[in-house]
C-alpha positions in Angstrom: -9.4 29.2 25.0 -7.2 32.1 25.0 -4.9 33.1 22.5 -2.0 33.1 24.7 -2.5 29.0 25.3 -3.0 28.7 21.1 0.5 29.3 20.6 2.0 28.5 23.8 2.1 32.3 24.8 5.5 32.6 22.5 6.2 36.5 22.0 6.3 35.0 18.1 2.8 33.8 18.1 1.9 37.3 20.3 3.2 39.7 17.2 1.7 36.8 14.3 -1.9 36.8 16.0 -1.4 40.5 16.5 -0.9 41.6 12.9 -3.6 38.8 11.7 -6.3 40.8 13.7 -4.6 44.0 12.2 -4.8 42.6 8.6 -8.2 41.0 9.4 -10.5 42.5 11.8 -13.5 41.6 10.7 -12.7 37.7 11.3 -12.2 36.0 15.1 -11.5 32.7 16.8 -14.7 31.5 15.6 -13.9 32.1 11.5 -10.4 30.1 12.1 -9.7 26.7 12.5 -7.4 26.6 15.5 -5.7 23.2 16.2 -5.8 24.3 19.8 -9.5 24.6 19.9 -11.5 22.2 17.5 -10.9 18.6 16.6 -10.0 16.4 13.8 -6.8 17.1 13.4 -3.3 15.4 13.0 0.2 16.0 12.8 2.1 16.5 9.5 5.8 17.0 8.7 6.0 20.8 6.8 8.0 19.3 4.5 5.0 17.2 3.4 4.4 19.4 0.1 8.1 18.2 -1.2 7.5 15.1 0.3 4.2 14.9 -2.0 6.9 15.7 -4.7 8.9 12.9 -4.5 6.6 9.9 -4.0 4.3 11.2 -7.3 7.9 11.3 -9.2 9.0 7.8 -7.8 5.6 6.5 -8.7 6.0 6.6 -12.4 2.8 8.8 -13.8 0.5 7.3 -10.9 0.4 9.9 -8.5 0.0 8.5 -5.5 0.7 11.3 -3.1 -3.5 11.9 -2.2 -3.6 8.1 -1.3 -0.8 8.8 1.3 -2.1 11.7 2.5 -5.6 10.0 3.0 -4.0 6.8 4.6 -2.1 9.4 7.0 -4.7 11.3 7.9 -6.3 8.2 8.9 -3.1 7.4 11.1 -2.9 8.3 14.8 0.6 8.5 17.1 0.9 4.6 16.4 1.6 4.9 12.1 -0.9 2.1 11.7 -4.2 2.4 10.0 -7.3 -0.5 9.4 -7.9 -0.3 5.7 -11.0 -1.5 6.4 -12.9 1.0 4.0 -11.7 0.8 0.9 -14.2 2.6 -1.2 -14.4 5.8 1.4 -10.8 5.5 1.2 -10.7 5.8 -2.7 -13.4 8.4 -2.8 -11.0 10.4 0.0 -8.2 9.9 -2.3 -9.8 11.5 -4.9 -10.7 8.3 -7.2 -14.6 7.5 -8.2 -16.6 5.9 -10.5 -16.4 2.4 -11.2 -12.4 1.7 -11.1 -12.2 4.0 -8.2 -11.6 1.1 -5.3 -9.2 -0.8 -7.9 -7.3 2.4 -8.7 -7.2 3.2 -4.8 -5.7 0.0 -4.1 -3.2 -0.1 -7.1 -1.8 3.5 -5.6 -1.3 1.9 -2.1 0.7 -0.9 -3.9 2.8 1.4 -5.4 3.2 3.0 -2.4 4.1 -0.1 -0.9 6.7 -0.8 -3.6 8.3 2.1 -2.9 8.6 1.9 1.0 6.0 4.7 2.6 3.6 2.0 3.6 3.6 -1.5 4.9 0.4 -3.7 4.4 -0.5 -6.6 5.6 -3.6 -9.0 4.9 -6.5 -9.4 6.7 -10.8 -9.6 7.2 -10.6 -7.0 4.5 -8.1 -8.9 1.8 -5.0 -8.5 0.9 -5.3 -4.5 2.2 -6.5 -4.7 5.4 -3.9 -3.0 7.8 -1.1 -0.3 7.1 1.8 0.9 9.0 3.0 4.3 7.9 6.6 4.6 7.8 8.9 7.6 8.4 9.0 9.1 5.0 12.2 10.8 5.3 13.9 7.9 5.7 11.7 6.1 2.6 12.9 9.0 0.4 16.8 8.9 1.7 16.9 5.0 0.6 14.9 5.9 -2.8 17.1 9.2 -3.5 20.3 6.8 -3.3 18.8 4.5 -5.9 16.7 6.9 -8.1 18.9 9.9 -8.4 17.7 10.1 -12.0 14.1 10.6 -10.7 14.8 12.2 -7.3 16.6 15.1 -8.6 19.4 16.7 -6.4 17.3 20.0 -6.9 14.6 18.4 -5.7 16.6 16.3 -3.0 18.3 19.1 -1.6 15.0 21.4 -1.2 13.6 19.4 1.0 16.9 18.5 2.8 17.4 22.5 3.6 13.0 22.7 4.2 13.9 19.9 6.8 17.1 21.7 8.3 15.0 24.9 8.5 12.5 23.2 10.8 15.0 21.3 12.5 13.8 17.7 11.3 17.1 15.5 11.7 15.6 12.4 10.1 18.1 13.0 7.0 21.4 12.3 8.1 24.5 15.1 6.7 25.7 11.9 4.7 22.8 12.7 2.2 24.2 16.6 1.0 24.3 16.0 -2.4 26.6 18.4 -3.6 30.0 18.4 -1.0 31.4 21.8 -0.6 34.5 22.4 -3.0 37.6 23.6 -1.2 37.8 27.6 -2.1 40.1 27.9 -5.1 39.3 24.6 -6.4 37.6 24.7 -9.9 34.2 23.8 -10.6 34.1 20.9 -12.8 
């Protein structure tokens, strides 16, 4: 494929591929993994490292961030995954040895609890299906009622991250901190 098609044939993606060859030569097409050109791939917000943030902080010392990220990798356009596999789908998460499965499926109860998954029983128990839900909106409910976890630092990072890539899944009603009239005192 060409590079033109990789990046849509923007003048942006042009000057990036451009200066990659300059500051690497001695790699090509075949050294990279381009979206455009191999499988196994999936969409992912760019916001998905604070995201990450968040849900391990919400989750009270039980990360549970690389169970999500396994369950949505598993996810195609639909946000629903069989959790048929639950044992590739600790060892994917990052859990193994004997508790592995039973600490895999605590973490997707957590996350759960907290709202970025639905799960519903099946053939495979009481984890057999999961629908992904939009995490933005998971972490606008959970800033609202955790603000002592979620911290407006925190909160607000990922607010501007999602402004800068013009993701419009947080509404303006969540800036934290409202702009003071000029001359008014800081309190």
């Amino acid at each position: 494929m060409s590079e033109t098609k990789q990046s849509n044939g923007t003048a942006i993606g042009l000057r990036q591929r451009q200066l990659r060859q300059m500051l690497w030569p001695q790699y090509n097409e075949n050294d990279l993994w381009l979206r455009t050109i191999r499988n196994g791939f999936t969409t992912i917000p760019r916001t998905m490292p604070l995201i990450f943030q968040v849900m391990d902080r919400l989750s009270k010392g039980k990360p549970v961030s690389s169970t999500y990220f396994d369950i949505w990798c598993r996810a195609f356009d639909e946000c629903f995954v069989v959790l048929n596999k639950h044992q590739e789908m600790a060892f994917g998460a990052g859990f193994s040895g004997q508790r592995a499965e039973q600490t895999w499926q605590n973490r997707v109860g957590i996350l759960s609890e907290l709202g970025f998954v639905g799960i519903k029983p099946g053939p495979s128990g009481p984890l057999s299906y999961a629908i992904v839900l939009n995490p933005y909106k998971v972490i606008e409910k959970q800033f609202a009622k955790h603000k002592a976890v979620i911290t407006e630092e925190l909160y607000n990072g990922l607010l501007a991250r999602a402004i800068e890539i013009g993701a419009d899944d947080l509404t303006e009603q969540s800036i934290v901190q409202q702009p003071r009239k000029i001359g008014a005192k800081a309190k």
